[in-house]
N, C-alpha and C positions, 0 to 999 in steps of 0.2 A: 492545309494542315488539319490534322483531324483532332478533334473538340472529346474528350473524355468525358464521361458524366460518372461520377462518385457515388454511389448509394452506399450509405451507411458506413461505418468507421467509426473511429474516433471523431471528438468533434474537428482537432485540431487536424484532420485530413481531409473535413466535410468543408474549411477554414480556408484551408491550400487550393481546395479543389476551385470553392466560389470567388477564391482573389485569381487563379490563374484564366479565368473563364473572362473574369474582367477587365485584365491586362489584354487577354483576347481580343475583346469586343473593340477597347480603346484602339488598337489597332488595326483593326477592321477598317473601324471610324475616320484612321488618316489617311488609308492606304491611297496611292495613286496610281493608277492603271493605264497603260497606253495599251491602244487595241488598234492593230493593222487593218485598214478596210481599205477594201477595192471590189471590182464588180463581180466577184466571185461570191458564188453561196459559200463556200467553207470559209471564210471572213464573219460574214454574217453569222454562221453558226459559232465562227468562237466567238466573236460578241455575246449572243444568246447565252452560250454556255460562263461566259466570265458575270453578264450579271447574274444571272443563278445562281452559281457558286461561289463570287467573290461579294457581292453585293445585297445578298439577300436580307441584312439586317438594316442594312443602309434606307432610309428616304430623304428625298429632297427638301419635305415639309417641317424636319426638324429645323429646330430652332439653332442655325448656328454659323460659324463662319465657315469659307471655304477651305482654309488650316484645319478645320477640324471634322469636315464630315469628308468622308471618301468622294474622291473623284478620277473619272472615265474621261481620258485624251482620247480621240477619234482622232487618229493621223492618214491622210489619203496622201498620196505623192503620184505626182503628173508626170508623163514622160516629157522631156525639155522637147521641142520643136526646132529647126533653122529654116533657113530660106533655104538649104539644100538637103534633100532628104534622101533617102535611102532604099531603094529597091532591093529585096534579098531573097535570095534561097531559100531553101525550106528551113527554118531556126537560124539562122544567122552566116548560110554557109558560104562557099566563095562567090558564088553566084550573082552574090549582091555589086550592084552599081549605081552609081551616082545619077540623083537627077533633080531638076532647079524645079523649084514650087513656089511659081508667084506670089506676090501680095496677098490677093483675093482669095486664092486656096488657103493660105497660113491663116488668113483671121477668119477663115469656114471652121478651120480643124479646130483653133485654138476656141472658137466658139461653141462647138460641139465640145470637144473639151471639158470647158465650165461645168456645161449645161448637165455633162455626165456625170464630174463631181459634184455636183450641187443634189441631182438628185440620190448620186447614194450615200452624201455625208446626212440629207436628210432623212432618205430611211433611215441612219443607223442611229441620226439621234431620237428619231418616234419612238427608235427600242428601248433605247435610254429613257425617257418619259416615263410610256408605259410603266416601268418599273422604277420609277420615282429616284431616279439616279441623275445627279448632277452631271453633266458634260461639256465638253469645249472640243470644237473642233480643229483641225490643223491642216491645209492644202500647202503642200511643198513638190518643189519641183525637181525633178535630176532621177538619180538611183534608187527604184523604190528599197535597194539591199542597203545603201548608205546612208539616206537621208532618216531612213527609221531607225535606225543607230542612233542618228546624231540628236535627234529631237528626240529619244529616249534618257538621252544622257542627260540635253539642256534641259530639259522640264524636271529631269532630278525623278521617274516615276521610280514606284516600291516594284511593277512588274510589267513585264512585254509581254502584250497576248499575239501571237499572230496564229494565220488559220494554216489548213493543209488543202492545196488546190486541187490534187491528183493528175497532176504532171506524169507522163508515164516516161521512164529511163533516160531515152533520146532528148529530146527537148530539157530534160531537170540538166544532161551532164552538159549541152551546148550553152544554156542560158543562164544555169544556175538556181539554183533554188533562194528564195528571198528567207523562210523559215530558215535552212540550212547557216544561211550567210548569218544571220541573227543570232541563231544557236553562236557561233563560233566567235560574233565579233562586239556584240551588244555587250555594254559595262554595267549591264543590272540582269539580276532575273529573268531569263526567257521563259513562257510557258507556251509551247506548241500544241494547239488542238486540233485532234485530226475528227471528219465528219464520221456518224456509225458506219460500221460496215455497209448498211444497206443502200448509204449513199456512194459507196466508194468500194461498187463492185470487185473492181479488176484488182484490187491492191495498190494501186498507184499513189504515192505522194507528192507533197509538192516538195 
């Protein structure tokens, strides 16, 4: 939303101007934000870009409860694993066939796994820090296009950031776009941030 600044008037406009600025800010102050991260840099950039734009009055050091100052949901979502996994084609085509995955190999991957959300729920809360923004993180497992619906809804946020991967055509129409699916099915405010051009030569979206 963009912020008006009033010079001169009447007083009673100078009156309207400084109570809406402060209805503003109170809102600011409660807003709750959920931000899609995964191992992609366009995640991290709309991170980047939501606390600078959404957050920027906001710090952690204020005196006050977590009803009242803004806060950033970090939701990562794992793809579910079985004991029988899936060889496929190129994006998901017929190609694909069945095939069993021991024990030992399922708690490597599911291990590896962790270790992967661990470290980029961690980056993305240092970005949070740095800019003195309260956070909580969220690991869920299944569809990262449904589960970030559904924990958007449960936590009740004010907005959904997610980012734009640069999925080119093929792959967006066989897999789907998670942004897309979000736009369309998420019960709160979407906000989709695509990276600048210069990262996102080709045109490509996610």
């Amino acid at each position: 939303m963009t912020e008006t600044s009033v010079v001169g008037g009447s007083g009673s406009d100078q009156v309207s101007a400084s109570a809406g600025r402060v209805m503003e800010e109170e809102r600011r102050m409660k807003m709750k934000v959920m931000v899609a991260i995964d191992e992609s840099e366009g995640s991290f950039y709309a991170l980047q870009w939501a606390l600078d734009q959404l957050f920027v009055h906001m710090t952690a050091s204020q005196e006050s409860s977590i009803e009242s100052v803004g806060m950033v949901y970090l939701v990562h979502v794992q793809t579910t694993f079985n004991e029988f996994g899936y060889q496929a084609g190129p994006y998901g085509t017929d190609l694909e066939s069945v095939i069993y995955t021991n024990s030992t190999a399922m708690d490597s991957i599911r291990n590896a796994q962790k270790e992967r959300s661990s470290a980029i729920l961690s980056r993305a809360m240092q970005m949070c820090k740095d800019k003195q923004v309260k956070a909580e993180t969220m690991i869920l497992n299944g569809d990262p296009r449904e589960m970030i619906c559904k924990a958007a809804e449960q936590v009740h946020v004010n907005l959904l950031v997610v980012g734009s991967r640069g999925l080119g055509m093929l792959p967006r129409v066989l897999i789907g776009s998670v942004s897309d699916y979000c736009a369309h099915h998420a019960k709160t405010p979407v906000l989709i941030v695509k990276p600048p051009m210069d990262d996102n030569k080709d045109g490509k979206e996610h």
